[in-house]
C-alpha positions as CSV (number, residue, x, y, z in Angstrom):
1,X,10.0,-20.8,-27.7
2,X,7.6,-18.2,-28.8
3,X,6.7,-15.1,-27.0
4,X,3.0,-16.3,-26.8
5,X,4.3,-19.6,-25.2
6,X,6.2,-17.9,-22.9
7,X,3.4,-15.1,-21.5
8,X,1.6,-18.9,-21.2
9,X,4.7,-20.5,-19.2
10,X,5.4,-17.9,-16.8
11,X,2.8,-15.3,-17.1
12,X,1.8,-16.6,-13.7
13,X,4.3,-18.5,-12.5
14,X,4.5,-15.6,-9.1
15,X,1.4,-17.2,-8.1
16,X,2.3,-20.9,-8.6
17,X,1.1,-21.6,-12.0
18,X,2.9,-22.2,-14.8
19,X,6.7,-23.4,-15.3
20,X,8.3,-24.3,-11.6
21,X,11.7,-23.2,-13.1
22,X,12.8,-20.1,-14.0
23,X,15.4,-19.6,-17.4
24,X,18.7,-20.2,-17.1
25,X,20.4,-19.3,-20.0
26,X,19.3,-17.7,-23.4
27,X,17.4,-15.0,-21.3
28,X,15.2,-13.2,-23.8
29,X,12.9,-9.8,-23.8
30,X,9.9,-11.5,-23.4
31,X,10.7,-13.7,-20.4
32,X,12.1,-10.8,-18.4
33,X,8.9,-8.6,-19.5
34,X,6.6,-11.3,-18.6
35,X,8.6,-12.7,-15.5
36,X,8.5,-9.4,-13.7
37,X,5.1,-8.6,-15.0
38,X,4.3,-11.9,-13.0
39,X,5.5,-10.7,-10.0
40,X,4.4,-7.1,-9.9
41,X,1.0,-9.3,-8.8
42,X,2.5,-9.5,-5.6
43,X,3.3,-5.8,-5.3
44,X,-0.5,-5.4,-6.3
45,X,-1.5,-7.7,-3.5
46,X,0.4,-5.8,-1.0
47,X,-0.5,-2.0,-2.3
48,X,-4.1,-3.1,-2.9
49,X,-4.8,-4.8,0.7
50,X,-2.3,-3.0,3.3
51,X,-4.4,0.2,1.8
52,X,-8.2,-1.5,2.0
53,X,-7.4,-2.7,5.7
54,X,-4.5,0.7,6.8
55,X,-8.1,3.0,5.5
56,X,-10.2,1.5,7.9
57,X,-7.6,1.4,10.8
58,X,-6.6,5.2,10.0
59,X,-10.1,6.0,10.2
60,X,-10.4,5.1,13.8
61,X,-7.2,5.8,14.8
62,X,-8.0,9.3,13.5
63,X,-10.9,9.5,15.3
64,X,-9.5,8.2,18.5
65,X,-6.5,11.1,18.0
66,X,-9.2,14.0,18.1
67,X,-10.9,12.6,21.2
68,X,-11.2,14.1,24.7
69,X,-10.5,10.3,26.6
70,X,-6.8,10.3,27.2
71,X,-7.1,6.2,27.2
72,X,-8.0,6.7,23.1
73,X,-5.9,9.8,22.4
74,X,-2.4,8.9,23.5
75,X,-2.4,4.8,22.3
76,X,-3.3,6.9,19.2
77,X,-0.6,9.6,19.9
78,X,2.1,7.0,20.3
79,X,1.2,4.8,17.1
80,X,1.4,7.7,14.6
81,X,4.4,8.8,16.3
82,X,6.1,5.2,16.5
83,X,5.2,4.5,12.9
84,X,6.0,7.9,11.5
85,X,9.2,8.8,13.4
86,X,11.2,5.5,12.1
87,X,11.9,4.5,8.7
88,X,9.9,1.4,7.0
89,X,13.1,-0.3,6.2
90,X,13.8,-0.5,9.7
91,X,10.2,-1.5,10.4
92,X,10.5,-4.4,8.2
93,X,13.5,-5.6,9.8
94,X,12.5,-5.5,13.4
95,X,9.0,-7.5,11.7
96,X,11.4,-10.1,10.5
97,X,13.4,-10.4,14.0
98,X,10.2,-10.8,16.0
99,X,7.8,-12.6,13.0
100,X,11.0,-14.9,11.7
101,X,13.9,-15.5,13.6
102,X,11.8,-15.9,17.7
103,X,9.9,-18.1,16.2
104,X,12.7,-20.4,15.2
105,X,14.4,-20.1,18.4
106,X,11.1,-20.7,20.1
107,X,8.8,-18.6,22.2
108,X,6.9,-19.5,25.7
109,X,4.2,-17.5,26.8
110,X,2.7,-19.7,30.0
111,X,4.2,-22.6,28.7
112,X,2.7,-23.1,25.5
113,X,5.0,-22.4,22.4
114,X,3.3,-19.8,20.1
115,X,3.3,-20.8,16.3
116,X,3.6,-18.1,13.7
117,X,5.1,-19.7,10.9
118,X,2.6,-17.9,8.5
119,X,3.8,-14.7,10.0
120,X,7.1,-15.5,8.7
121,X,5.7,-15.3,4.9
122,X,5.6,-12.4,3.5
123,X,1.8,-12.5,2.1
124,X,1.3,-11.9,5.7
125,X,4.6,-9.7,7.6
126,X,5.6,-7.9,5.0
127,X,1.5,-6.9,4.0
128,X,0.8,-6.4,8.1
129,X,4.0,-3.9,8.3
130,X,2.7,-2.1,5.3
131,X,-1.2,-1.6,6.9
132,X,0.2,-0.3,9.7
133,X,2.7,2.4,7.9
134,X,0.4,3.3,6.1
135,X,-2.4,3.4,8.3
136,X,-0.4,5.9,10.6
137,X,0.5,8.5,8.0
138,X,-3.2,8.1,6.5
139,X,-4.3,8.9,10.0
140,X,-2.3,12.0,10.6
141,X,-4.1,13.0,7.4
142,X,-7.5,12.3,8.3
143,X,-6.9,13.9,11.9
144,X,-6.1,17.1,9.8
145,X,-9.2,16.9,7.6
146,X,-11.1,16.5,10.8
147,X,-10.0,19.3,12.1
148,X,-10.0,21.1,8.9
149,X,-14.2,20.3,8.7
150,X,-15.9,23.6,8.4
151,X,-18.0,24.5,12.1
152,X,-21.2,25.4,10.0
153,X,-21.4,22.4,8.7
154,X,-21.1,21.0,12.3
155,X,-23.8,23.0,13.7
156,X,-26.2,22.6,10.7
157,X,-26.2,18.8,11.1
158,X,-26.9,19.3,15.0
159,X,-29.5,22.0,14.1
160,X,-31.0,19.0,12.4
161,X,-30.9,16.7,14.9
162,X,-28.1,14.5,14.0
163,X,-25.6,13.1,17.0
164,X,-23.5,10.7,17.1
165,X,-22.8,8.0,14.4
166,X,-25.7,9.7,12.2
167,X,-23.5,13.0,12.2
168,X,-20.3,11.5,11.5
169,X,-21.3,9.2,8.7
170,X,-23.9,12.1,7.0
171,X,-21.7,14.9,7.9
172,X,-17.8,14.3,9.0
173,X,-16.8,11.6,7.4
174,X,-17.5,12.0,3.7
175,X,-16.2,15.8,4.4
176,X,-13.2,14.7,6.0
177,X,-12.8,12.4,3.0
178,X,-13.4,15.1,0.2
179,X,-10.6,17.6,2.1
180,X,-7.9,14.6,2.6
181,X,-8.3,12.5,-0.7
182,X,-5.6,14.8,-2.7
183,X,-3.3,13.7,0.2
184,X,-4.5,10.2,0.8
185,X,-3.7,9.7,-3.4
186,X,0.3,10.6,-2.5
187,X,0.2,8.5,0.5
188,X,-1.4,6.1,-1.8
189,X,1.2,6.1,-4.3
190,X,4.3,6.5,-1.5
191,X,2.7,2.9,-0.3
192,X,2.5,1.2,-4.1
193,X,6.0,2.2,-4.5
194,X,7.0,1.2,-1.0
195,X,6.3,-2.4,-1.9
196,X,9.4,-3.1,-3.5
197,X,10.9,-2.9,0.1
198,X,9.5,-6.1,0.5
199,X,12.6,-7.7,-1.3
200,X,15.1,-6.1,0.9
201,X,13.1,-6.8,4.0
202,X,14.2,-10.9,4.7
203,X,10.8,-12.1,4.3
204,X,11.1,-15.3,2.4
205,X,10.0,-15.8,-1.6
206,X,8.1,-18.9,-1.2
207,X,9.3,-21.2,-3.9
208,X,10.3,-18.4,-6.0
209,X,7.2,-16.6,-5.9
210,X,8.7,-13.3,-5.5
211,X,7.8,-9.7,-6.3
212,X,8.6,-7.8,-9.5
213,X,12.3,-7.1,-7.8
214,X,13.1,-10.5,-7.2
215,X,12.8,-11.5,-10.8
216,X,14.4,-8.6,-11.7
217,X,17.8,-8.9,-9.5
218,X,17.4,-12.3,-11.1
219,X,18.1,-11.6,-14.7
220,X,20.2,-8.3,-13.8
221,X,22.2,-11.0,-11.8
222,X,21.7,-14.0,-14.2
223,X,23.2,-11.4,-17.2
224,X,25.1,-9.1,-15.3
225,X,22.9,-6.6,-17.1
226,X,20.7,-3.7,-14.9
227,X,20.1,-1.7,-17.7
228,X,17.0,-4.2,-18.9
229,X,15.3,-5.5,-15.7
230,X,15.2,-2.4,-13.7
231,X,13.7,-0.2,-16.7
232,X,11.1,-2.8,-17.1
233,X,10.3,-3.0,-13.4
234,X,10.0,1.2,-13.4
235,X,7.9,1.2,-16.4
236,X,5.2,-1.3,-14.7
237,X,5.5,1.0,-11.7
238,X,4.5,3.9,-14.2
239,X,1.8,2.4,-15.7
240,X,0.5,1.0,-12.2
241,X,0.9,4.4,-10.9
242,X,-1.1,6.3,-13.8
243,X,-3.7,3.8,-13.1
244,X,-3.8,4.4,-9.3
245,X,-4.1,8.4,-9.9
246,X,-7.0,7.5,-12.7
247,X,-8.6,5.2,-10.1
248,X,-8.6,8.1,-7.2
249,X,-9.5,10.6,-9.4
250,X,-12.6,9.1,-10.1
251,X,-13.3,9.1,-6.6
252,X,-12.4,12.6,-5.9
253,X,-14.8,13.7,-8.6
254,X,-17.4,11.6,-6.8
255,X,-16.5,13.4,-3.5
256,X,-16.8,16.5,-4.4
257,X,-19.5,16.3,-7.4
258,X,-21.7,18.5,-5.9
259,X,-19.1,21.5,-5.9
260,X,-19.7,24.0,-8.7
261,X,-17.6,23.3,-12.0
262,X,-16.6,19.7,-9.8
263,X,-17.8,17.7,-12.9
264,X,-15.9,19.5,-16.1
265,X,-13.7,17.3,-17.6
266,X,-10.1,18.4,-16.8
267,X,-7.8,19.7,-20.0
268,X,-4.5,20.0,-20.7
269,X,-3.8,23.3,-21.7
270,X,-0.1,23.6,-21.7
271,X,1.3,27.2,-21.2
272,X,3.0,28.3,-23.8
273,X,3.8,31.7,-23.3
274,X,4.0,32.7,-19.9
């Protein structure tokens, strides 16, 4: 089998199309390279949505920490805390006892039996335990930046007129944004990275469709060989990772493109003697 043929067979066989079975024997370069290329789709999906849906949570969770209403500060308080103070591995496990194993043994809540068997996939536990780690460091972050939001600016966009949700969407929020997006990027790329957790975290691969991980413990298992797999999963992660920074670069330049010398192209001068 050709390399071409096999990018063809199993170049999306994570999603469900392609081959159903994976190689057994004769394991070759290409099919690890494209097998775990294949699955790093998932760790895509889980980076690319727990972050979209995690922003928009830290947001208001950042807003409801630097209110004066005690009924939105302290739920706030004790959901950055909860989520921050204990690891994520633990926080996928405890997902998997209540998501996974009490719905097998059955749950009653007035009599009726609560389904969540598509809790118990991981498209769905494993990405909601992700928004909501996220979402709590992001928000400590943005609770900073809010804080960190120069009073002038403040008082000029009263001065104007602005109250409310005019002065936080003209005013607060893209300046909160601009002073937390170098530390958003890191909590960005702490989350990509994160999402190999997912295979430790007993959330079923449905049919095989598993992460970049799972098809690497299967060839490092499958040729008692770790020296291949693993490099090739760390070297997507790299690539993945440059990408991300790219990505929120761009963004950052857009934030703050109306700061002098914001728009020079950054260069690489290496220091040679110091």
């Amino acid at each position: 089998m050709t390399c071409a043929q096999t990018i063809l067979d199993y170049g999306l066989r994570s999603l469900g199309i392609g081959e159903r079975l994976l190689p057994r024997t004769d394991f070759t370069l290409c099919q690890q390279v494209t097998l775990i290329g294949s699955g790093l789709i998932w760790n895509l999906y889980f980076a690319f949505f727990a972050l979209l849906f995690g922003f928009f949570l830290a947001t208001a969770l950042a807003l409801a920490k630097t209110s004066t209403n005690p009924w939105l500060r302290k739920p706030a308080d004790g959901f950055i805390f909860l989520f921050r103070g204990s690891p994520l591995f633990i926080q996928f496990f405890l997902a998997y006892e209540a998501l996974v194993l009490l719905p097998r043994s059955g749950i009653e809540i007035f009599g009726m039996t609560v389904a969540t068997s598509w809790l118990a996939k991981a498209w769905a536990g494993a990405l909601i335990v992700l928004m909501l780690n996220t979402a709590a460091y992001s928000a400590q972050i943005f609770h900073g930046a809010l804080m960190a939001v120069p009073k002038g600016d403040i008082e000029a966009a009263e001065a104007y007129g602005m109250t409310g949700w005019t002065k936080f969407r003209r005013v607060l929020w893209p300046t909160m944004l601009r002073l937390a997006w170098p530390s958003y990027t890191n909590e960005a790329i702490f989350l990509f990275h994160a999402t190999t957790l997912v295979f430790f975290s007993g959330f079923p691969a449905f049919q095989q469709r598993g992460d970049s991980l799972y098809y690497a413990s299967y060839f490092a298992g499958q040729t008692f060989n770790p020296f291949v797999a693993y490099p090739i999963v760390a070297g997507y992660f790299i690539v993945s990772t440059l990408a991300l920074i790219g990505l929120f670069g761009i963004v950052n330049r857009r934030l703050n493109r109306h700061l002098p010398g914001a728009a020079g192209r950054i260069k690489y001068r290496p220091q040679v003697i110091r």
